[in-house]
Structure formats: structure tokens, C-alpha cells
Biopython code that builds the backbone (N, CA, C, O; Angstrom):
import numpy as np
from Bio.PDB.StructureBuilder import StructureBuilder

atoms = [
    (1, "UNK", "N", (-25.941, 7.553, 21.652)),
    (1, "UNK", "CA", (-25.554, 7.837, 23.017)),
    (1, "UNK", "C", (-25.913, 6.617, 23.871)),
    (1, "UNK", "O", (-27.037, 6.132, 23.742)),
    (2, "UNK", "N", (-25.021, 6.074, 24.752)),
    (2, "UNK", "CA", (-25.289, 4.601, 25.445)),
    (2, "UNK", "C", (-26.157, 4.978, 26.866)),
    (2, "UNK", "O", (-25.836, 5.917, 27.595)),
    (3, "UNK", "N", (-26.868, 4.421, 27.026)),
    (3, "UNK", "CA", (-27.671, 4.173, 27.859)),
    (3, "UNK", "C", (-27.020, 4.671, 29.347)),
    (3, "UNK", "O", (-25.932, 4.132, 29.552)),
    (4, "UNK", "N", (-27.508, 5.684, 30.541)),
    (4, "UNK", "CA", (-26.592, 5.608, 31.482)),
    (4, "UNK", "C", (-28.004, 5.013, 32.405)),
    (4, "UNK", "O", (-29.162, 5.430, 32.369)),
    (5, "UNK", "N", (-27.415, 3.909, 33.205)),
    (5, "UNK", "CA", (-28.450, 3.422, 34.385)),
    (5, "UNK", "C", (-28.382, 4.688, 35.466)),
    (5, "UNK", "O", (-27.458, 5.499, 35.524)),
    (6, "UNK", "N", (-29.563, 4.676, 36.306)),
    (6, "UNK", "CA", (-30.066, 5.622, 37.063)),
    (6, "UNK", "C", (-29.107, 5.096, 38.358)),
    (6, "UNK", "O", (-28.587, 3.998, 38.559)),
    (7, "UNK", "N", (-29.099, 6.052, 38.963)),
    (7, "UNK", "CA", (-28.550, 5.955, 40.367)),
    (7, "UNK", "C", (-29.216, 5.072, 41.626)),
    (7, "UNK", "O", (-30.338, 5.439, 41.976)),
    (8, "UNK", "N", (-28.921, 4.509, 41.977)),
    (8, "UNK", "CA", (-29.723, 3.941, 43.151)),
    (8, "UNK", "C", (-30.402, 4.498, 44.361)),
    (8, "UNK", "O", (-29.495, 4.477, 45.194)),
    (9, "UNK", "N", (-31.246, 4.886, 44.829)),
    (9, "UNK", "CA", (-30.906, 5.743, 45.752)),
    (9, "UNK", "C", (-31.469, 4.882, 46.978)),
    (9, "UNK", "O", (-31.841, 3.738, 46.715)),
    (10, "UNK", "N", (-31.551, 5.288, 48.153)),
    (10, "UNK", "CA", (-31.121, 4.345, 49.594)),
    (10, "UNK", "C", (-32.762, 4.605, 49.954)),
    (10, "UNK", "O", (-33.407, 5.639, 49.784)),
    (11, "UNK", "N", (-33.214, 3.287, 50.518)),
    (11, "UNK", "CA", (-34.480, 3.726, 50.770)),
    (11, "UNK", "C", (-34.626, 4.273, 52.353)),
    (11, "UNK", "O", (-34.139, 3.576, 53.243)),
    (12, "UNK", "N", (-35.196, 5.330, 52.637)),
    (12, "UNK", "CA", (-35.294, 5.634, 54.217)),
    (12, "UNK", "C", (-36.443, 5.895, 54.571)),
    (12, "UNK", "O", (-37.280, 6.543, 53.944)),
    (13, "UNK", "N", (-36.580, 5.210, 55.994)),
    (13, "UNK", "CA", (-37.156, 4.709, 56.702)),
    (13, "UNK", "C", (-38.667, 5.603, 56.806)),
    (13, "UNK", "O", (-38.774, 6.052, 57.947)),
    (14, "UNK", "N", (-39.933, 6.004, 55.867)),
    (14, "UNK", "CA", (-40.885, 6.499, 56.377)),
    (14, "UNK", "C", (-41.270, 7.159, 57.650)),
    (14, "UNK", "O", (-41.965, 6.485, 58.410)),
    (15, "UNK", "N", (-40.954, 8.308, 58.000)),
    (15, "UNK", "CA", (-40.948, 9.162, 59.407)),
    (15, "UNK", "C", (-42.377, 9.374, 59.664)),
    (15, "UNK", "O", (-42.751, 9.239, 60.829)),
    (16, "UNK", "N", (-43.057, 9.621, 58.949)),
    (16, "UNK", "CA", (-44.871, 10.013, 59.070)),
    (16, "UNK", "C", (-45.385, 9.306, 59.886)),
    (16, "UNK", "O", (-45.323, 8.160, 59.440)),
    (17, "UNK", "N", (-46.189, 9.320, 61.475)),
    (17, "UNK", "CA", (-47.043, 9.056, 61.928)),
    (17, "UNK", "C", (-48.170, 8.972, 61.841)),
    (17, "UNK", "O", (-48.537, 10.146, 61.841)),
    (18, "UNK", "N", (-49.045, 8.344, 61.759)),
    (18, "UNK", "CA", (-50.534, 8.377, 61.131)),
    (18, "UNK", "C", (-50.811, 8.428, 62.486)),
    (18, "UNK", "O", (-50.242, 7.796, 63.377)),
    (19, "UNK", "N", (-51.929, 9.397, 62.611)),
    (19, "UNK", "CA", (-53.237, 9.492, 63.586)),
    (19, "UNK", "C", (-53.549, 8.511, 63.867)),
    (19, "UNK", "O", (-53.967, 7.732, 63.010)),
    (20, "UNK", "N", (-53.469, 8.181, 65.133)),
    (20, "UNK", "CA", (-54.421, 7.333, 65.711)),
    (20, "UNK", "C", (-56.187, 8.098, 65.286)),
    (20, "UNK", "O", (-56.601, 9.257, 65.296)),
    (21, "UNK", "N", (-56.605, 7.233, 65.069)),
    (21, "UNK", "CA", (-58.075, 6.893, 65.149)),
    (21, "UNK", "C", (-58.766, 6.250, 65.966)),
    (21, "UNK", "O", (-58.442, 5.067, 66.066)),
    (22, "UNK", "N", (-59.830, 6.682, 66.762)),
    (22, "UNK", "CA", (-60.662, 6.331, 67.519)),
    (22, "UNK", "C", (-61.263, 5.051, 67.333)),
    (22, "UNK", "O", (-61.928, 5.306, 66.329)),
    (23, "UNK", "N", (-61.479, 3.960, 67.568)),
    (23, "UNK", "CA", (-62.079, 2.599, 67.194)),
    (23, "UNK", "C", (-63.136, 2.335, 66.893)),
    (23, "UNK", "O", (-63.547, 1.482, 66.106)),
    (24, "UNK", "N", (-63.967, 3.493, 67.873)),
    (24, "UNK", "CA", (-65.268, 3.709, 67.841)),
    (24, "UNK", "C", (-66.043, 4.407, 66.188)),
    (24, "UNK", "O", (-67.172, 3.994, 65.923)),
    (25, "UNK", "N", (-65.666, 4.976, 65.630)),
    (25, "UNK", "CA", (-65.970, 5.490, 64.282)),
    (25, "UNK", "C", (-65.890, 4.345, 63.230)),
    (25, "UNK", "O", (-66.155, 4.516, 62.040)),
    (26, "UNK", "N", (-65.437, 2.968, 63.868)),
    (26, "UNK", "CA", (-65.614, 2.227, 62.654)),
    (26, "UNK", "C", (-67.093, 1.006, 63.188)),
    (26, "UNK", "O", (-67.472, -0.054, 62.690)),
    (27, "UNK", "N", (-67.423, 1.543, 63.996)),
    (27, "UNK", "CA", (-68.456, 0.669, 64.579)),
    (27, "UNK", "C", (-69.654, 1.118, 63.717)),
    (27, "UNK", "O", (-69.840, 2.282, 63.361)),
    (28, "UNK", "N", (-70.741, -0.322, 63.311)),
    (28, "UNK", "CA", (-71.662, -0.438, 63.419)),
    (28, "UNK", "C", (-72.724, 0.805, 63.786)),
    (28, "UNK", "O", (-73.542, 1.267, 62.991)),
    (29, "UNK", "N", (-72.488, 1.330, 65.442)),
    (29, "UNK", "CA", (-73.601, 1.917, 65.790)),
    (29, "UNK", "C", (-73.535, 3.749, 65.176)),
    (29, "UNK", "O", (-74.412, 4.582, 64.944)),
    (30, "UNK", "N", (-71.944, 3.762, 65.089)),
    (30, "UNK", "CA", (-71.563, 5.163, 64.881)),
    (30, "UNK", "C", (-72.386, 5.222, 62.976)),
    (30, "UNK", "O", (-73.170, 5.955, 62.372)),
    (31, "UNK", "N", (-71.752, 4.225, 62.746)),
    (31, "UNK", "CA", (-72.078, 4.337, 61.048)),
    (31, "UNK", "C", (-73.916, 4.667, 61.233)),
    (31, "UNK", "O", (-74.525, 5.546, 60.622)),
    (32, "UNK", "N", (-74.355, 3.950, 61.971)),
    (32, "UNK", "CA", (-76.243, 4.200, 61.754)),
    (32, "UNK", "C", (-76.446, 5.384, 62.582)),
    (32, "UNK", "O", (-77.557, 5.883, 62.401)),
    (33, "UNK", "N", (-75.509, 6.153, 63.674)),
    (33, "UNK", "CA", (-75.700, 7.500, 63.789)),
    (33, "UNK", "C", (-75.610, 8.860, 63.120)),
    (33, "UNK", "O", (-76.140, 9.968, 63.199)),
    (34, "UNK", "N", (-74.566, 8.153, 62.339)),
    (34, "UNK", "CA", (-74.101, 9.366, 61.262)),
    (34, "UNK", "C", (-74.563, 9.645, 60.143)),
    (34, "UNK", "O", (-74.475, 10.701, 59.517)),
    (35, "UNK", "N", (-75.379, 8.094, 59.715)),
    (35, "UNK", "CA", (-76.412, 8.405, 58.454)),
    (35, "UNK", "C", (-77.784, 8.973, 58.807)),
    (35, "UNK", "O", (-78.337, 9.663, 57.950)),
    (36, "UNK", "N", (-78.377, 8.764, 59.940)),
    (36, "UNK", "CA", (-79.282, 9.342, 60.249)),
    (36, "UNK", "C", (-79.005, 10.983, 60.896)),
    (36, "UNK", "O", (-79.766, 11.950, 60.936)),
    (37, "UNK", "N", (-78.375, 10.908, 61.104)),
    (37, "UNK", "CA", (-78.364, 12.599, 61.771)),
    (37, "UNK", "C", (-77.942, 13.409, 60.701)),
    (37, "UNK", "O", (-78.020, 14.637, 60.727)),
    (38, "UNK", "N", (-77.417, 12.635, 59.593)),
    (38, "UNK", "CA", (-76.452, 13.514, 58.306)),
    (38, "UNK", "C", (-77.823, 13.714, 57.173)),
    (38, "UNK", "O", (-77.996, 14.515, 56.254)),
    (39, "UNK", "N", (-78.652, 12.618, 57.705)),
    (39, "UNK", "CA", (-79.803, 12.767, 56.947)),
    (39, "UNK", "C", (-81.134, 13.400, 57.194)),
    (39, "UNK", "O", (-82.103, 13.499, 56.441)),
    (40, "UNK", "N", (-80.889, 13.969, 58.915)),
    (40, "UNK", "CA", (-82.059, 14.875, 59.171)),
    (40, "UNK", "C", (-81.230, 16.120, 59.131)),
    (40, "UNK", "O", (-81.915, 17.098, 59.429)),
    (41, "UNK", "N", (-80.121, 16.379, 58.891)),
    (41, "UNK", "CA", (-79.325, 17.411, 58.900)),
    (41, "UNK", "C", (-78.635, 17.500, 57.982)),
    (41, "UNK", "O", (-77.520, 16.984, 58.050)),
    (42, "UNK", "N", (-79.133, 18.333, 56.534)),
    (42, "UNK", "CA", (-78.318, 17.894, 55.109)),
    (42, "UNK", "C", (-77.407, 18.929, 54.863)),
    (42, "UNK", "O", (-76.376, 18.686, 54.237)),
    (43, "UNK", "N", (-77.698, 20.224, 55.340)),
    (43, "UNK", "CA", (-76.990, 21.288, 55.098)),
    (43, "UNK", "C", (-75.508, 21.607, 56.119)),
    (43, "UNK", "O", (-75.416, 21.397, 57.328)),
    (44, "UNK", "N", (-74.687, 22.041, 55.409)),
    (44, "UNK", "CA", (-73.836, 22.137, 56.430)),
    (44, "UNK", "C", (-74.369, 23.296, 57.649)),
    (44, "UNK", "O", (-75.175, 24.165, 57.318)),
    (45, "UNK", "N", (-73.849, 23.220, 59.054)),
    (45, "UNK", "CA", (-74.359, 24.134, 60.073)),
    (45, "UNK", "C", (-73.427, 25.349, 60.191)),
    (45, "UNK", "O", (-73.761, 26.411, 60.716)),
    (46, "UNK", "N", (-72.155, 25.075, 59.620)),
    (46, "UNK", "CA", (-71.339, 26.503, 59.627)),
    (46, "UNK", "C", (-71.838, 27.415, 58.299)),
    (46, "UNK", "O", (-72.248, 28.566, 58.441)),
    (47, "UNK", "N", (-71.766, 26.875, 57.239)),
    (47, "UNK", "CA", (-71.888, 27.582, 55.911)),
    (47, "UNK", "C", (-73.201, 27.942, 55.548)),
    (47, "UNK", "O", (-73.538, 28.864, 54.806)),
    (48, "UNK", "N", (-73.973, 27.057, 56.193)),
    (48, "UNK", "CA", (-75.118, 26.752, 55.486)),
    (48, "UNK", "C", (-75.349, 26.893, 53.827)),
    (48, "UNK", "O", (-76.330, 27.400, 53.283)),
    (49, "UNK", "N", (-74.347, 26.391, 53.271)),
    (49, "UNK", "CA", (-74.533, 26.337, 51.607)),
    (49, "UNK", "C", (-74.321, 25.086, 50.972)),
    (49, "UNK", "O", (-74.817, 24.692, 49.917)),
    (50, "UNK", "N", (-73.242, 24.292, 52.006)),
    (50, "UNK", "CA", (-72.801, 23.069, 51.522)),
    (50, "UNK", "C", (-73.944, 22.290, 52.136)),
    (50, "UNK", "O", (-74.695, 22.554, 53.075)),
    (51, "UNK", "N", (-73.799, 20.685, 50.878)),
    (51, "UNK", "CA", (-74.161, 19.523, 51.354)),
    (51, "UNK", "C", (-73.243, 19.109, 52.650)),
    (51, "UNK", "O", (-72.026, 18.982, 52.520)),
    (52, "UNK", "N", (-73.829, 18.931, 53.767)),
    (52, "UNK", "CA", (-73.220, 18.540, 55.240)),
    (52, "UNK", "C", (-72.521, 16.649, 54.592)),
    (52, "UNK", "O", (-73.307, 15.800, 54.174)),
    (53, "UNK", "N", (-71.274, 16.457, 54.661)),
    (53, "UNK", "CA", (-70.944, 15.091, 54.717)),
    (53, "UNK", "C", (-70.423, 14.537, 55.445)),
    (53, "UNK", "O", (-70.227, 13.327, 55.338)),
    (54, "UNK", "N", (-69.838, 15.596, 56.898)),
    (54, "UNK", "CA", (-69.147, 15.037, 58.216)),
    (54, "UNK", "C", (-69.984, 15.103, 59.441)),
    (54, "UNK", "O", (-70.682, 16.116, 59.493)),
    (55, "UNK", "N", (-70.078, 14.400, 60.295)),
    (55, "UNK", "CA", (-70.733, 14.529, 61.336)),
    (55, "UNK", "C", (-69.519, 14.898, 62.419)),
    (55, "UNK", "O", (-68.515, 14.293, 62.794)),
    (56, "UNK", "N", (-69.988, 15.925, 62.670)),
    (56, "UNK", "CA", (-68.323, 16.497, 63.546)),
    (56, "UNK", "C", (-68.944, 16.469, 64.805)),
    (56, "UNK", "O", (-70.145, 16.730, 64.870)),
    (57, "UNK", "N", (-68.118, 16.112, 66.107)),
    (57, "UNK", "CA", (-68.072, 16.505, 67.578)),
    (57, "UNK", "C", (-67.952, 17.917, 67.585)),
    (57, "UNK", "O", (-66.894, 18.436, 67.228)),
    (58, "UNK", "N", (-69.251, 18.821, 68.075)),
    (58, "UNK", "CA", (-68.730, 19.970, 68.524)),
    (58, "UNK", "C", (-67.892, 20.371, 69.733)),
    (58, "UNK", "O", (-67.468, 21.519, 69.597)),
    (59, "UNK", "N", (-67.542, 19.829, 70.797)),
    (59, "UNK", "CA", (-66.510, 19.899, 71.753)),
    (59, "UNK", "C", (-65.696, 18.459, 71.511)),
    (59, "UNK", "O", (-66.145, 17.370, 71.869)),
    (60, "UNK", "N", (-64.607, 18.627, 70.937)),
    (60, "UNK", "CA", (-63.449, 17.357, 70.251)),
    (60, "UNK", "C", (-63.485, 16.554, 71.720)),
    (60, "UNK", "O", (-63.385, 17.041, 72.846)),
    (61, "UNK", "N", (-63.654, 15.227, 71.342)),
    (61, "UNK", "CA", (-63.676, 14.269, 72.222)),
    (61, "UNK", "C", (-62.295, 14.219, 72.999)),
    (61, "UNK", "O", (-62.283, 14.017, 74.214)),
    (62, "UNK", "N", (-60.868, 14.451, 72.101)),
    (62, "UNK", "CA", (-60.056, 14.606, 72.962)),
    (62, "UNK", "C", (-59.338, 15.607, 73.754)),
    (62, "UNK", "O", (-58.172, 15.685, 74.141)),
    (63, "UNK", "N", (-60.714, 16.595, 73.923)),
    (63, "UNK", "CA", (-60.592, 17.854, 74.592)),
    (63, "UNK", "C", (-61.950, 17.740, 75.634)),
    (63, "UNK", "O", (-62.267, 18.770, 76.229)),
    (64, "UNK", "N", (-62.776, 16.460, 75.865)),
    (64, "UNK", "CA", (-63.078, 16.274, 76.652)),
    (64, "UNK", "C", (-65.008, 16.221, 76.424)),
    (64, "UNK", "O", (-65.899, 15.945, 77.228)),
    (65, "UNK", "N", (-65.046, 16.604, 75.026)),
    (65, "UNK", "CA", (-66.311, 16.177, 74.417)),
    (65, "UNK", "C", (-67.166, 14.907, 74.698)),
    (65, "UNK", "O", (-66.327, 14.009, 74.776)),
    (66, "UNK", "N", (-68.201, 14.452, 74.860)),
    (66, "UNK", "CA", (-68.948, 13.266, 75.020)),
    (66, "UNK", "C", (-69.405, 12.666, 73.379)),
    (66, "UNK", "O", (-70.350, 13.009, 72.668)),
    (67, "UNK", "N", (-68.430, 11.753, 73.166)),
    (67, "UNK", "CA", (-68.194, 10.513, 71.915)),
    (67, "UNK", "C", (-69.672, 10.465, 71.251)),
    (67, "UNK", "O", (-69.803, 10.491, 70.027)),
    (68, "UNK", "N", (-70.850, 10.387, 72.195)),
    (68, "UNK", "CA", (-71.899, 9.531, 71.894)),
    (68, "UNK", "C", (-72.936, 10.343, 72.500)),
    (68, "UNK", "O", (-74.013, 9.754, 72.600)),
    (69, "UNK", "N", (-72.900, 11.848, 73.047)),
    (69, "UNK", "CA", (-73.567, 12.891, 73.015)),
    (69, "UNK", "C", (-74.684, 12.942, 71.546)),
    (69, "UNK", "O", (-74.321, 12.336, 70.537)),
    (70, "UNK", "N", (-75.440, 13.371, 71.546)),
    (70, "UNK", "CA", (-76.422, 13.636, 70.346)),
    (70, "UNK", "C", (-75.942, 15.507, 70.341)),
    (70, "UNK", "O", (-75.463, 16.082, 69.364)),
    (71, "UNK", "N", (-76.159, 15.978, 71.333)),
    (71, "UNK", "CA", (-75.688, 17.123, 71.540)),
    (71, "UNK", "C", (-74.547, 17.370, 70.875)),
    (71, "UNK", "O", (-74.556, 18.145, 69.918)),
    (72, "UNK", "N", (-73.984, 17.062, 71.080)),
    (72, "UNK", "CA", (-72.352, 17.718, 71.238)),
    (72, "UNK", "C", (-72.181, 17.093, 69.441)),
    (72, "UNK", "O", (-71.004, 16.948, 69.110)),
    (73, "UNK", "N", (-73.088, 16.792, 68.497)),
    (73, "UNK", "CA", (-73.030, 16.701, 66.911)),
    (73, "UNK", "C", (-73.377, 18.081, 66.564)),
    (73, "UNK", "O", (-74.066, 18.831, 67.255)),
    (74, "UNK", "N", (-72.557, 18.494, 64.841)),
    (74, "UNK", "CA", (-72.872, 19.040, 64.243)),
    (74, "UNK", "C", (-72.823, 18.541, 62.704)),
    (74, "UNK", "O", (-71.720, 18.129, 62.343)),
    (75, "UNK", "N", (-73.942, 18.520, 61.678)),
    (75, "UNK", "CA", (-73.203, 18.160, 60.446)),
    (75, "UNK", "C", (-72.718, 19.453, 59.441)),
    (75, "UNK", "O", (-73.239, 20.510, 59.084)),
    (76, "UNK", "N", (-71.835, 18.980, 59.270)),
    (76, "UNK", "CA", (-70.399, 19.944, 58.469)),
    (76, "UNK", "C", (-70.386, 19.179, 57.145)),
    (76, "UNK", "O", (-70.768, 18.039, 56.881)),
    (77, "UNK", "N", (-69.764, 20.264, 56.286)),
    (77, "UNK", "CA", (-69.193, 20.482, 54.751)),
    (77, "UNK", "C", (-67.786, 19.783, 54.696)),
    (77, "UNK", "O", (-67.212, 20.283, 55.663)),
    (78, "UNK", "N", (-67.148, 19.144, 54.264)),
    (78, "UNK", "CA", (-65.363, 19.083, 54.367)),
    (78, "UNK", "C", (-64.728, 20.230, 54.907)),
    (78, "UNK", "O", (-64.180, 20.448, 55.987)),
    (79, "UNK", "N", (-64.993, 21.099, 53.609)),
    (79, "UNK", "CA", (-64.516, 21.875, 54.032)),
    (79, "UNK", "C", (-64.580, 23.105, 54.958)),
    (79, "UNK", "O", (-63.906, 24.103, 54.699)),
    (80, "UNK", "N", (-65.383, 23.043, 56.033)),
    (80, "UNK", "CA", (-65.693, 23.499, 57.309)),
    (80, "UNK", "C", (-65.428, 22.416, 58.170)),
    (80, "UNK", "O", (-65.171, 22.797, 59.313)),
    (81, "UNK", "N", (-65.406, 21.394, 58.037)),
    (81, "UNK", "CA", (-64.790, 20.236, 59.065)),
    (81, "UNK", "C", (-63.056, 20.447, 59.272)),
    (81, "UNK", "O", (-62.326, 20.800, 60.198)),
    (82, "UNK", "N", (-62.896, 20.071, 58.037)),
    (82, "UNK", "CA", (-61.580, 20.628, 57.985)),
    (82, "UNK", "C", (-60.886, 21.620, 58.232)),
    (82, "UNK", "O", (-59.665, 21.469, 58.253)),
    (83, "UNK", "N", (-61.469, 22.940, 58.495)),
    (83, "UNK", "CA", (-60.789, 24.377, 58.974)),
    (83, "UNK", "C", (-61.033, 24.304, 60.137)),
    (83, "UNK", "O", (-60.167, 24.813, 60.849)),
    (84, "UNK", "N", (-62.058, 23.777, 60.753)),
    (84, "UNK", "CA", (-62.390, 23.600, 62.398)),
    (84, "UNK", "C", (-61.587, 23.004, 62.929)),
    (84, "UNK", "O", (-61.024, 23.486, 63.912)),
    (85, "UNK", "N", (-61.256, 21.697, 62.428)),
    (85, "UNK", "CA", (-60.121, 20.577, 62.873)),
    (85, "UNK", "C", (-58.234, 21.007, 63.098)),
    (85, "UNK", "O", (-57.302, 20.740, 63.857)),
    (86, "UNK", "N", (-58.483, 21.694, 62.064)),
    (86, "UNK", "CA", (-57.148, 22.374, 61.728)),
    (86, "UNK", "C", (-57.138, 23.527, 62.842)),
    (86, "UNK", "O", (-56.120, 23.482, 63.533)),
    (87, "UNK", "N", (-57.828, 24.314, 63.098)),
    (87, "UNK", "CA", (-57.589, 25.264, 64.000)),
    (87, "UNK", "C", (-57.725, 24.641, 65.599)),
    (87, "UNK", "O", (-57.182, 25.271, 66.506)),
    (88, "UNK", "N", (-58.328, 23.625, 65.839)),
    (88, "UNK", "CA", (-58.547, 22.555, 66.882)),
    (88, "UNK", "C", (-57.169, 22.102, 67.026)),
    (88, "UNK", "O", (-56.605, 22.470, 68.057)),
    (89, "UNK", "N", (-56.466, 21.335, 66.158)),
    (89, "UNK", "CA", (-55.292, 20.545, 66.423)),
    (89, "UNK", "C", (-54.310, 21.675, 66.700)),
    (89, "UNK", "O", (-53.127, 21.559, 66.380)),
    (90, "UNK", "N", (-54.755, 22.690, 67.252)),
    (90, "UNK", "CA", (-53.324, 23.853, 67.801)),
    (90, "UNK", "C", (-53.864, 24.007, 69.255)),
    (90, "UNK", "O", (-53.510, 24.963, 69.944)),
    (91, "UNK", "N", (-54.716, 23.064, 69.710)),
    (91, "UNK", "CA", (-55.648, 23.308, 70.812)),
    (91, "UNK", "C", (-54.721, 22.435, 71.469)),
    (91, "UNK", "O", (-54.460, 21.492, 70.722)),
    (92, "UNK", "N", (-53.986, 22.354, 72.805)),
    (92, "UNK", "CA", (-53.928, 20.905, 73.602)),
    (92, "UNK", "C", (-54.730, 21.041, 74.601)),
    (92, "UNK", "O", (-55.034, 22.056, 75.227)),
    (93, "UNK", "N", (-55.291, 19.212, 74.805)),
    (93, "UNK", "CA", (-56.017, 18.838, 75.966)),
    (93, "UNK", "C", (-55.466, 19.315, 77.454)),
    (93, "UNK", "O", (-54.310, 19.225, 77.868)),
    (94, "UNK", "N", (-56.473, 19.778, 78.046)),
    (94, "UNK", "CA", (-56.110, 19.999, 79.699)),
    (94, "UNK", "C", (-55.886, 18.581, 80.808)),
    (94, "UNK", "O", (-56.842, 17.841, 81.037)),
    (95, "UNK", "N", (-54.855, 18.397, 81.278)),
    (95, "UNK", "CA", (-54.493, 17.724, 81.606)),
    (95, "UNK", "C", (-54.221, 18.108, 83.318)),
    (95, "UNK", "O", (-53.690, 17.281, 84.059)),
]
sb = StructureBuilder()
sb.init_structure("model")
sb.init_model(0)
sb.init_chain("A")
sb.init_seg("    ")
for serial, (resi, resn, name, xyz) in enumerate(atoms, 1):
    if name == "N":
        sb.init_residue(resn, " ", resi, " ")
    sb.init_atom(name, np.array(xyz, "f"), 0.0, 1.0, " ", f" {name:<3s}", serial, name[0])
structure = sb.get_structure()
């Protein structure tokens, strides 16, 4: 049976927006906040079962949270970061 070449198909244009990200989370000072607070705070604070590996804003910064609050931290599991976030991103900011 002879060989049939594959079809070509048309490449189109990637539609996906990536999140902006905050600038501030790649800084220096955030990284030495998050290891220390993740490290006086090992357990997650929703589950309390998981190892905590996110340092989450408890009032989302772009809902009007303070970035650099000590307060306004919680350390979270993924997966409690992630169900929080997810039910958050149906939230819009007051404007």
C-alpha cells in the first residue's frame, strides 16, 4: 500500500490570553516573604491537613486587598488556593 502524505493543516493564530501577572511576585522581597511566612506557617489554613505551598492574599489585591499587608496572608495547599481563586475569578472588582 503506497504511502499517503498527511494533510496540511493551516496554522491559526493562538487565541489564549495569558494572565497578566503582577510584577511584584517576582521580586526579591516577595520571594523572602513567602519563604518565611510559608515557613512559620506549614500547614495549610483552610484544610489544615495539607503541606501549605501558596502564600495567598486573603482579600485579592485586585479586589482591593493590600499587596504587602502581613495581614491580609494566608498559607494554602494548591489545592485550596486553587478553589478559592477559582471561585474569586467570578468576583468583579468594584469600580
Amino acid at each position: 500500500m503506497p504511502f499517503k502524505p498527511l494533510k496540511k493543516i493551516k496554522d491559526k493564530p493562538f487565541k489564549f490570553k495569558p494572565q497578566t501577572i503582577d510584577k511584584r511576585y517576582n521580586t526579591t522581597a516577595w520571594r523572602k516573604i513567602r519563604a518565611v511566612f510559608l515557613r512559620d506557617n506549614p500547614i495549610c489554613n483552610n484544610c489544615k491537613r495539607n503541606e501549605a505551598t501558596v502564600l495567598d492574599h486573603i482579600k485579592p489585591v485586585r479586589l482591593g486587598g493590600n499587596f504587602w499587608d502581613t495581614r491580609n496572608y494566608q498559607a494554602l495547599c494548591k489545592y485550596c488556593h486553587n478553589s478559592k481563586s477559582a471561585k474569586e475569578s467570578k468576583i468583579s472588582p468594584k469600580m
